[in-house]
N, C-alpha and C positions, 0 to 999 in steps of 0.2 A: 339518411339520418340515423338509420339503426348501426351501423357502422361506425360516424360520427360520437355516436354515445359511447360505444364499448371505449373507446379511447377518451371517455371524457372529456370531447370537444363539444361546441356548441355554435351555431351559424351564425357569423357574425355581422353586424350592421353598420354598412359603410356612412362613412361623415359626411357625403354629399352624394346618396340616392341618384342613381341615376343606370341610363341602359349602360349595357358592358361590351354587347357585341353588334357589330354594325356589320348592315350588308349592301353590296352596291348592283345587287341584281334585283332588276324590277318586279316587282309582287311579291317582293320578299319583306319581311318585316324585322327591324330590329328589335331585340330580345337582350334579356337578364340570363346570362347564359354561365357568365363566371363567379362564382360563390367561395368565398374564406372561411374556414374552419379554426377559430379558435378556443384554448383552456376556457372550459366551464368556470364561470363565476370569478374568472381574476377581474381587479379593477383596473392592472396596468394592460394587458392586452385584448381589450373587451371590443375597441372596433379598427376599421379600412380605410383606405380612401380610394376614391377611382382618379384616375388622370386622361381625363379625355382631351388632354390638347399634347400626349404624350402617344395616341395610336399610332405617327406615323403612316407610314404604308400599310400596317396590321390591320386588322379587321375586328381586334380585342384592344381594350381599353387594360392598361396596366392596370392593379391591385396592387398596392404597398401600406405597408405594416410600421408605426416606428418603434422599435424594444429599446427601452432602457438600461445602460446599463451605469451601475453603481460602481461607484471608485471600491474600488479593495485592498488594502495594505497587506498584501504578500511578503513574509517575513523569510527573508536568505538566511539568516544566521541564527544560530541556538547554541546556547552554551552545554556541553558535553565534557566527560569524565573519559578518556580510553582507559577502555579495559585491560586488567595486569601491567597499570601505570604506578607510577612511586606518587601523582595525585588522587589513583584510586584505595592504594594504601594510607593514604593520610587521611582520606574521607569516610573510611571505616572506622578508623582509630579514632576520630573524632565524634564520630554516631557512638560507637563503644563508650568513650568518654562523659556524653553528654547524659546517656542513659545510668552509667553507674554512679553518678555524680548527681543524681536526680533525688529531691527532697520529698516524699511520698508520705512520711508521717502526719503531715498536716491536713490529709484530704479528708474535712471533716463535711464540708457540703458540697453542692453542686457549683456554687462559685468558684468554690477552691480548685475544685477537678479541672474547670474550664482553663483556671488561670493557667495549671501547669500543663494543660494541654497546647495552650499557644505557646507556652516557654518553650520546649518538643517542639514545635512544628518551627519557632522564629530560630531557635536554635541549628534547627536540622536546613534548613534554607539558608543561615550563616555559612554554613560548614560546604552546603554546597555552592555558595557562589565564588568561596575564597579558593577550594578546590576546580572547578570546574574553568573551562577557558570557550573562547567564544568561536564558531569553526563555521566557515561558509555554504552553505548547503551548493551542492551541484550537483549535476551528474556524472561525473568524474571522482567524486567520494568514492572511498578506499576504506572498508571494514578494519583491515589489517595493518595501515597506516599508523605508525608510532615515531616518537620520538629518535629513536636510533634511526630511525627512515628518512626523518627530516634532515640531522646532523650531516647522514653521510651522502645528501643528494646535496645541501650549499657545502661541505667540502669539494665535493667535486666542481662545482658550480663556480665556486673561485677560484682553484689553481685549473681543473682543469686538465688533468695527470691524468697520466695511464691508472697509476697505484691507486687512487682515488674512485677510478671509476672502477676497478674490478672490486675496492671495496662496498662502493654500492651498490653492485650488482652480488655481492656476496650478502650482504644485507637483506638487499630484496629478498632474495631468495629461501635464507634462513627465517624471515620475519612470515611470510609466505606459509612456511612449512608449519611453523610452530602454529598459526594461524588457526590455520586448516586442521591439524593434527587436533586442536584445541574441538573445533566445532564438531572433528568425528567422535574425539571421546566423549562429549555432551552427547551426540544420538545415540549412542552404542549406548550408554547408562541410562538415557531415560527409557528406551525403546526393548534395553537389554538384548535384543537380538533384531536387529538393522539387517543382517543378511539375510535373516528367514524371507524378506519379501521378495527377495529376487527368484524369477521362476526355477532355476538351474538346483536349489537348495532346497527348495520345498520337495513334500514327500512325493514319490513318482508311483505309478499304479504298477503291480507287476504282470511279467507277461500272461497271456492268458496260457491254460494247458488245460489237457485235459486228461481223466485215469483213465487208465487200463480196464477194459471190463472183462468179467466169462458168465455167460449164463445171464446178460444184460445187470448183473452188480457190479461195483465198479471195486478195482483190487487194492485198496489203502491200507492191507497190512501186510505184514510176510508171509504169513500161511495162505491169503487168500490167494495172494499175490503166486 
């Protein structure tokens, strides 16, 4: 039981009482031998059942549990802005807009504040849904995946051409670079020095040595020396 607790479980009580383990050697007695452990204090798994027309050949009586489970609407799709896109430059320009464009003289009380607080927030939720487009989540998602990515894999995809397909392998590659190059200039400026953490860069201990001595003083100058 003291083990039972540290994991806050609690022994739980089957829906039809009864022995668990049977024996078919004489002067032996059958016994409560099998016991469930479950979550302290839940109402959905609080008790068992025993299945004694389920022993079989066994010598123990099944124990079965039923868990519930709830529907869940798992959502595959989100709408998203790629990054250094001509829709992420519009959705800037539009926040830009919205804000310089913004009537501020009037905030004489706390209503007022509020209204132009949702005008900002309905406004800024316009700007992103007319910008934004809607992208299927998987595991095959591509951080680097753009526009020009898209273009030159259905050119390829309908004719089908040698020219076609080295250009979207030229694609790939350049989007790739730019990509990546992007993500090291970010570490290198926040981090400002990204290579220090490599062990090869950090400072090294120097050899050990030791001085010259005469007359057990050690000779660290010219004259002594």
């Amino acid at each position: 039981m003291i083990i039972a607790n540290s994991f806050n479980l609690t022994l739980s009580m089957p829906t039809n009482p009864s022995l668990t383990r049977f024996l078919d050697m004489a002067g032996e007695a059958n016994s409560v031998i099998d016991l469930m452990f479950l979550r302290y204090g839940s109402s959905e798994l609080n008790q068992h059942s025993i299945h004694l027309d389920s022993c079989l050949f066994l010598d123990h009586a099944p124990l079965t549990i039923t868990i519930p489970i709830v529907d869940v609407f798992v959502n595959t799709s989100k709408l998203s802005i790629p990054p250094n896109s001509e829709q992420e430059s519009t959705f800037v320009e539009d926040i830009i807009s919205i804000f310089k464009n913004l009537e501020t003289t009037n905030i004489t009380d706390k209503d007022n504040l509020e209204s132009i607080v949702n005008h900002v927030k309905t406004s800024i939720n316009r700007a992103w849904t007319k910008n934004a487009k809607c992208s299927r989540l998987s595991k095959y998602f591509k951080q680097w995946w753009t526009e020009e990515y898209s273009k030159s894999l259905n050119n390829y995809k309908t004719t089908r051409s040698l020219e076609n397909w080295k250009t979207f392998k030229r694609v790939v590659k350049n989007t790739k670079c730019s990509f990546f190059d992007l993500n090291i200039q970010e570490v290198a400026n926040k981090s400002r020095s990204p290579w220090e953490l490599m062990n090869w860069i950090n400072r090294h201990k120097l050899l050990a040595t030791e001085a010259i001595k005469f007359n057990g003083q050690p000779c660290i100058t010219p004259d002594s020396l």
